[in-house]
N, C-alpha and C positions, 0 to 999 in steps of 0.2 A: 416857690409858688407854682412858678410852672410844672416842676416833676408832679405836685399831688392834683394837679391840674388834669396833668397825663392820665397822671393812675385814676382819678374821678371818672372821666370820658372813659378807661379802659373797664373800668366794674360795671359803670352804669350798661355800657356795650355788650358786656357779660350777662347782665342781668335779664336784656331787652332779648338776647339770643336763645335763654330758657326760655322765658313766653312764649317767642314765636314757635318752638317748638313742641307745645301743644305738656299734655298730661299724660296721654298713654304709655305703657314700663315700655313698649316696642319702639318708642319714640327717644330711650336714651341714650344709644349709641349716636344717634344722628346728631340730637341735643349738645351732644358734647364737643363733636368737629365742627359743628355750625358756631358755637360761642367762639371755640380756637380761630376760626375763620376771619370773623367779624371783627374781635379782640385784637388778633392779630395786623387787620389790615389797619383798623382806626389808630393803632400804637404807631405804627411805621409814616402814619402821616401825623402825626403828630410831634416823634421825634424827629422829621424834617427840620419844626418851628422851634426844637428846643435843644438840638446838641450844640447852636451855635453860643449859646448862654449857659448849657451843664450838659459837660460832655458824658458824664457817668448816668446815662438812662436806664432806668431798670424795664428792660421790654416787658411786652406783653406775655411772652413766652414762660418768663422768669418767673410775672408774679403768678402766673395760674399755675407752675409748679410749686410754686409756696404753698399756693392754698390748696391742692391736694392735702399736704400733710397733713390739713385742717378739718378734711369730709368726714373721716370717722374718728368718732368721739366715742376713743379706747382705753379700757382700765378709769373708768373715774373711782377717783379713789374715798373722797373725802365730800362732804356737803352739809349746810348751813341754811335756815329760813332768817331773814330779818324782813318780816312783813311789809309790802306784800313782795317780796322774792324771794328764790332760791339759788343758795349761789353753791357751784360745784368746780373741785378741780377733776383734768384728767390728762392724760399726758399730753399735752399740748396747749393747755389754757384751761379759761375759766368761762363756765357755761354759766348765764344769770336768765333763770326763767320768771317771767311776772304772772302773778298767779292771776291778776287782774284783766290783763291782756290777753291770758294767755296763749301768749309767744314765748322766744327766746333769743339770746343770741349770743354769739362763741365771742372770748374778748383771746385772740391768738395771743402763748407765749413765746412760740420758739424751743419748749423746752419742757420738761416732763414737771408739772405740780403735783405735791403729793400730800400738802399741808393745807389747814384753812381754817381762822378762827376768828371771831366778832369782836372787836376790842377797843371800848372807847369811842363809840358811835362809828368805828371804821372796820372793811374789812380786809384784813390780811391775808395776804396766801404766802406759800414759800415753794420751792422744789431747789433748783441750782443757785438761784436769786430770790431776792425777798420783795416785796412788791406791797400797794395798797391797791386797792377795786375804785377805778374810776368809773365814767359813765359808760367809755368805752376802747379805756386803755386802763395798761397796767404802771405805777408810778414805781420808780424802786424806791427801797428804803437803805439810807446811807447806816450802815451796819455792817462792821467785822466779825464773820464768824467763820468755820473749817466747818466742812462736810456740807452732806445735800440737806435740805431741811426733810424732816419729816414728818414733824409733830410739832401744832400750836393749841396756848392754849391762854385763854386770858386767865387769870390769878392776882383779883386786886387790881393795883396799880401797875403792875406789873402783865406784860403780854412775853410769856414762855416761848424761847425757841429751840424744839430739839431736833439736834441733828447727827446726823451719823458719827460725829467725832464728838461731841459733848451738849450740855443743858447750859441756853444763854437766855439771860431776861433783860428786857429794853426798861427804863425806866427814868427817873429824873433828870440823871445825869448821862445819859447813853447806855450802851449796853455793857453788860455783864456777863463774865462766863463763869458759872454755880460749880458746870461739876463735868470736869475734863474726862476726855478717854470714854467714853460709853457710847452706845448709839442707839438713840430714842426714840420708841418704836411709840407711843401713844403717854395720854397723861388725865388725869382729875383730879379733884382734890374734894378733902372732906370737910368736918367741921373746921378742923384747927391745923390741917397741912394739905401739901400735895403727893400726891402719888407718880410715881414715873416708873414705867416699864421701857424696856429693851430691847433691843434683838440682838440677845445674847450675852447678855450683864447680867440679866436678872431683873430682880423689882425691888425697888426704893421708895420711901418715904420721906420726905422734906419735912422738917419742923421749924423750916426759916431760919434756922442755924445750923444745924448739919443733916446728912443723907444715913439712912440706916437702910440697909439691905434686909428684905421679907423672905421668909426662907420657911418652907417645912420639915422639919427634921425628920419623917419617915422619907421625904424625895425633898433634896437640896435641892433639885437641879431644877423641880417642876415648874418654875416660873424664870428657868434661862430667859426663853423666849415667850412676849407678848406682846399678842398682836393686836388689845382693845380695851382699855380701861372704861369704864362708869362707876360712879356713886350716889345713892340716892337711897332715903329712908333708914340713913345708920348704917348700908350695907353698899361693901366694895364688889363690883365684879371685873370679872378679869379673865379675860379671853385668851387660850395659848392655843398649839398646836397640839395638845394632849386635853382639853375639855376645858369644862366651864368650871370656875373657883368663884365660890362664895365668902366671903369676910364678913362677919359678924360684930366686930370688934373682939371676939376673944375666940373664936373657933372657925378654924378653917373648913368649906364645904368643899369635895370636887364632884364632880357628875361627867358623864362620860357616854358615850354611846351603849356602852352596857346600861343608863339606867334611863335612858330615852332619847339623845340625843340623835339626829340624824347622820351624824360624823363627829368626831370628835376637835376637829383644826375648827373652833371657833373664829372668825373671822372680823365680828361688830358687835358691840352689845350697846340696844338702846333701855335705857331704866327709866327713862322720863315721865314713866306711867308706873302704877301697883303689876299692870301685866309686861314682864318683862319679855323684851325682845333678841332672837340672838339670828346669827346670819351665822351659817355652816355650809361647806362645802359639796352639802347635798341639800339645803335649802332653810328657807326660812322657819324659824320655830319660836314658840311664846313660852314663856316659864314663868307660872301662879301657884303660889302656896305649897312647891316641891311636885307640881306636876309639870309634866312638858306636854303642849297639844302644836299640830300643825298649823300653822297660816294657809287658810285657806285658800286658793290659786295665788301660792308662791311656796308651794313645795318643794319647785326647782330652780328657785329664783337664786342665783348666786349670784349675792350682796358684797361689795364691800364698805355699802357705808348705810345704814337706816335711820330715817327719822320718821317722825310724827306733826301732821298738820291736821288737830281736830282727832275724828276718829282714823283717817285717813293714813294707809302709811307708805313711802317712797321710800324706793329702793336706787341705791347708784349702781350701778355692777360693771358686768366686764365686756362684756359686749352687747350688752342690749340697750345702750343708754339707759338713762333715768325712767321709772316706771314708777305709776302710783297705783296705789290701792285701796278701791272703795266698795265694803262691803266684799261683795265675794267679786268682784269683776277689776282686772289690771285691765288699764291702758297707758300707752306710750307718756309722758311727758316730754322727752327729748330720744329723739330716734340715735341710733349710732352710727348714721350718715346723716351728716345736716347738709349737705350740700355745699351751697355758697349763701349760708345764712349768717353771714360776718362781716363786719365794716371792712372793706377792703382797703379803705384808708387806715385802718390799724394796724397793717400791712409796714406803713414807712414811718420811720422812727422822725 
């Protein structure tokens, strides 16, 4: 009690020392010795009252290095609506913005997430550890599995875990390991299976009792790697490093920068609409009826993950935090310096 006692007086201290130092950008060098200042002296009388009862203090010093690591909100990779929020991983945590409020705030993990899926009124994340979404911590989940997580996906009763070393599902009796030795780059499924792509296996189909490898016999190879499954309307798409593939149920499409795309390294593909959405390494683009047309101001927007709220559509990317888009005008949702816009008590385990 007394340490998060400390740490309380040390964030609130923090917090008090951006105020005082005003709004203007020329005010942020100052802003930032003034918080270490104050931060710093309230800690040292503090730990006076409390080394005599827990000798292991974590200073002031320590935790405002922590939360450095926390200010830019880099590579999100992955993101989810369950009304009214948006929840996103990025290497460091999970960012939940309230569309209601609109605010946000970072739930720190210590460690790079790269997975996130809604499952069972709960939501999951994964990267090095597996976790549920509290209000405003992350809970782990008692689960055996090898490799980093990268891909979740709900299926049923079942909540999918892929990871660098194989495909595991959680389920009645605990979890399950489906299908050893792959490492699983994305997943959907259709009427009557799921789908599992790779990075570097190839692409699979589950029929709930074994895996069959998807393959085109003019290029074997062409679905080694993939980096984004959807299904939707009878039709699979599937995103690699060499263009867009369509599945029909009985004929394979691919499309390519030769027939409009703006790069070929597809990146995300959202299907959730008749107008289909892809994220390429030279920007955003729609695909209706075998045409490809631009998103308009997000030509250059490099996605790695899109959704749809309404007409509305957000973008996760790489360094520009979270962006939405309404009609022809982007603005920020989540910038990629938040500051010190984090419970600082989530800070101590």
């Amino acid at each position: 009690m007394l340490l998060r006692s400390a740490i309380r007086i040390v964030g609130l201290a923090a917090v008090a020392a951006l105020l005082l130092g005003g709004c203007g950008s020329d005010d942020k060098p100052r802003k930032s010795s003034l918080a270490t200042e104050i931060v710093d002296s309230i800690a040292s009388a503090v730990a006076t009252q409390v080394t005599a009862t827990a000798p292991e203090v974590v200073s002031a010093s320590e935790v405002l290095k922590e939360e450095d690591s926390f200010k830019v909100i880099a590579d999100v990779e992955e993101m989810l609506i369950v009304e009214p929020k948006l929840y996103a991983v990025f290497d460091g945590g999970v960012v939940v913005y309230d569309f209601e409020k609109e605010s946000y705030d970072v739930i720190p993990a210590f460690e790079k997430l790269d997975a996130i899926a809604f499952h069972e009124g709960q939501v999951y994340v994964g990267g090095a550890g597996f976790y549920t979404v509290g209000d405003s911590t992350l809970q782990p989940v008692d689960m055996d599995f090898a490799g980093h997580i990268m891909s979740l996906y709900s299926y049923g009763y079942r909540l999918m875990v892929g990871t660098t070393s194989g495909l595991y599902a959680t389920g009645l009796f605990g979890g399950e390991l489906l299908f050893d030795e792959i490492s699983v780059s994305a997943m959907t499924a259709d009427e009557s299976g799921l789908w599992v792509g790779t990075n570097g296996d190839g692409l699979y189909r589950w029929d709930g009792e074994e895996f069959r490898k998807r393959y085109l016999l003019r290029d074997t190879c062409i679905f080694d790697v993939v980096n984004t499954l959807d299904f939707k309307h009878r039709h699979l798409y599937v995103g690699t490093p060499n263009g867009f593939h369509i599945y029909d149920g009985g004929r394979w499409e691919t499309l390519t920068a030769l027939d409009g795309l703006p790069a070929d390294n597809v990146r995300t593909v959202d299907a959730s609409e008749w107008v289909i959405l892809l994220a390429t390494d030279e920007g955003v683009i729609s695909y209706f009826n075998g045409d490809f047309m631009p998103v308009k101001a997000m030509e250059e927007t490099r996605a790695n993950a899109l959704c749809r709220r309404g007409r509305k559509v957000i973008a996760a990317t790489d360094g520009e935090g979270i962006v939405i888009k309404s009609g022809n005008v982007v603005r920020t949702l989540v910038p990629p310096d938040n500051g010190l816009n984090f419970n600082i008590l989530s800070l101590i385990p």
